[in-house]
N, C-alpha and C positions, 0 to 999 in steps of 0.2 A: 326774224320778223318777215313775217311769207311778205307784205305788201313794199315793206322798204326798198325804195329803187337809190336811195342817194346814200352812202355808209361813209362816215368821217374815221379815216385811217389814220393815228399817228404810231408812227415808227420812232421810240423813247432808247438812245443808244449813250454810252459812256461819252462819245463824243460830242455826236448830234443829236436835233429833235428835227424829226421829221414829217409833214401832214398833206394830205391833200383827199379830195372827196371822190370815191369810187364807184362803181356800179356793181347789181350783185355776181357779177363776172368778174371783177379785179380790174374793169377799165378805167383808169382815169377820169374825170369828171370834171377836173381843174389842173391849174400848173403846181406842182408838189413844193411846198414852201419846206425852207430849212433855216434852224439857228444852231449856234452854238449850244451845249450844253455845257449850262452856268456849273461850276467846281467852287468851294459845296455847294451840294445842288439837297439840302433838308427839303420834304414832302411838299411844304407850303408854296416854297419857292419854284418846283416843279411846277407845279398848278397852275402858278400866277405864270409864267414863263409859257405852257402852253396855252391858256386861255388868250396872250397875247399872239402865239404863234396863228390861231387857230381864225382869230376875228375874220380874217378877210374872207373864208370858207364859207359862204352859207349856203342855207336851206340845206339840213340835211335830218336825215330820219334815227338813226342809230348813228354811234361811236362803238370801235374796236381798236384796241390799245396793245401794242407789244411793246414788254416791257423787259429789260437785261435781266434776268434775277428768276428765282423761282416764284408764282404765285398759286391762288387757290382762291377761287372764287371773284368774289372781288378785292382781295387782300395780299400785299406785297408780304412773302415770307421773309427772301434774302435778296441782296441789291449788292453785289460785288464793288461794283464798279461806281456807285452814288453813298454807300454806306449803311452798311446793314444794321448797323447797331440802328440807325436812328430811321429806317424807313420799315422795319419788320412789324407788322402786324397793319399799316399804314393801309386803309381802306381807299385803294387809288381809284378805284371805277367809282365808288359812291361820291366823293369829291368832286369829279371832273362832272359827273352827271348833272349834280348842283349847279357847278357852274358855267354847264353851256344847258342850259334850259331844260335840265331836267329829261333828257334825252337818253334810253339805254346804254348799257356802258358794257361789251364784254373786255375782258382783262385775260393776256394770254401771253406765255414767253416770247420775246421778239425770232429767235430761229421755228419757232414752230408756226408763228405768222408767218413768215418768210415760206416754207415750206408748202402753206395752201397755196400760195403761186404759183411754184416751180416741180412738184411731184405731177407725176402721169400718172398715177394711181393701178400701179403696178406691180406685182411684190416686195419687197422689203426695198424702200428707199430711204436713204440717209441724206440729212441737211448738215451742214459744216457750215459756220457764219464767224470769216478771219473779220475781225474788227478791231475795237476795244480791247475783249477779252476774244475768249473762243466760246464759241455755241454750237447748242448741236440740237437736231429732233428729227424722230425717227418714226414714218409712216410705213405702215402694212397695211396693200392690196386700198389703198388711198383712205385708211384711218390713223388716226392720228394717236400714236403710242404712247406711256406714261414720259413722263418729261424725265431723264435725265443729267444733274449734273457732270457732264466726263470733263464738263472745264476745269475742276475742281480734284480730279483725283492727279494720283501720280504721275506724269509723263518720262520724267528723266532726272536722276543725281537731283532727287527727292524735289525736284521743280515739277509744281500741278500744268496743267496744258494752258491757262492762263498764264502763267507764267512765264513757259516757256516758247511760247506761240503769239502771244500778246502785239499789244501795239507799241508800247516801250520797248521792247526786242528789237521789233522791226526798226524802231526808230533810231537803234542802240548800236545794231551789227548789222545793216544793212539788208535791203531785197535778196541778194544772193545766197547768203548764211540763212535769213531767216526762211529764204524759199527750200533749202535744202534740210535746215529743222520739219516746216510742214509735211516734205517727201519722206522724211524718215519716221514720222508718225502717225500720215493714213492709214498704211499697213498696221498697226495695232488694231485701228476701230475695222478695218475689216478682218481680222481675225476672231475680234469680241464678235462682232455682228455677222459676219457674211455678206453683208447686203447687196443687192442687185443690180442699185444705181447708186451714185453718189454726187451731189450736187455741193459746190464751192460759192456762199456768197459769202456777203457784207464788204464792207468798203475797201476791203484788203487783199479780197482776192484777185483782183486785177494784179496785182503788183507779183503777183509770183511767176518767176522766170526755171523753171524745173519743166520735165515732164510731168504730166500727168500719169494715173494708173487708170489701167481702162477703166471701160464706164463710169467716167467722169464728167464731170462738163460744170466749168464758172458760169454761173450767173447772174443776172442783173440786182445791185443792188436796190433800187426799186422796188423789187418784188418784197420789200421788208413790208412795203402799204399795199401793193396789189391783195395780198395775202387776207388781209382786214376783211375782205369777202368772207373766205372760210368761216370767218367765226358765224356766220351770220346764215349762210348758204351751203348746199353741197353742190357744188356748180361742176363736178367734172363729169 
């Protein structure tokens, strides 16, 4: 939207719901509101849950939506972490549009929002988002590459990277083991990829007490809303 100066960001995580209104730059525009996310959390319940999160937000021109799961268009394919069986095919951007005033809606994986924050738009850079699950998206030369799932493939002793890397882990064998799981399987995605840069968010990567491998660097979980720009903007 060339004129939209005000974009309603929420960041939709296993955990949390997150929102607040940005400029076409990723600044802030307000204080970022958070709730729990309701377990089970079926489609309807989503909706009503952020139309609540969202009241206090106003005046704004467009909404951009990161969401856990694989999407396409405006339509949630898979939702790992809320339930796929019952939110696949789940028209989430035409809903939410309904119900905040008929307002634009783009719909996009929550690591690949995250990722128009924190990439420099430089050769091949990788997003990693420890959370919930694990997430990942990967931009070349600051475009944004097909989404996807490596939370989902094999990691280890037939455990997928969700699995193994997850927030029940963390929760389970502590920061030290699980920081030492994440150091034993960067190196995989840079042998798949190469990549140039590699950027660590979502709410978990603070917690890891390991080295890093070079060109790396944790970043802000915030930037899961900052990002909401991208959809909207090519602001670098």
């Amino acid at each position: 939207m060339k004129h939209a100066k005000r974009i309603l960001a929420i960041d939709i995580g296993g955990t949390g719901l997150k929102a607040a209104i940005i400029d076409a730059k990723g600044k802030l525009l307000s204080e970022h509101l958070r709730v729990l996310t309701p377990h089970p959390c079926p489609p309807a319940l989503m909706v009503k849950t952020l139309r609540a999160l969202v009241k206090p937000l106003k005046s704004f021109d467009c909404i951009s939506i990161g969401f856990p799961g694989v999407v396409r268009g405006t339509h949630v394919l898979t939702a790992p972490h809320l339930g796929t069986d019952i939110w696949t095919g789940y028209d989430l951007a035409g809903h939410l549009s309904r119900k905040l005033g008929g307002k634009p809606v783009r719909l996009i994986n929550d690591a690949d929002m995250q990722g128009f924050a924190v990439i420099k738009g430089k050769g091949l850079e990788l997003v990693v988002t420890l959370g919930t699950g694990f997430g990942t998206a990967l931009f070349r030369e600051g475009e944004l590459m097909p989404h996807m799932e490596i939370a989902h493939m094999p990691a280890h002793n037939g455990k997928t990277f969700d699995d193994y890397l997850g927030d029940k882990v963390l929760k389970k064998v502590g920061a030290k083991k699980w920081s030492s799981r994440v150091s034993r399987m960067l190196p995989f995605l840079y042998t798949m990829l190469h990549y140039d840069h590699l950027y660590l968010g979502g709410g978990n990567a603070k917690k890891l007490v390991t080295a890093l491998p070079p060109k790396t660097i944790i970043v802000s979980n915030i930037a899961g809303l900052k990002g909401g720009a991208g959809l909207w903007y090519s602001y670098r």
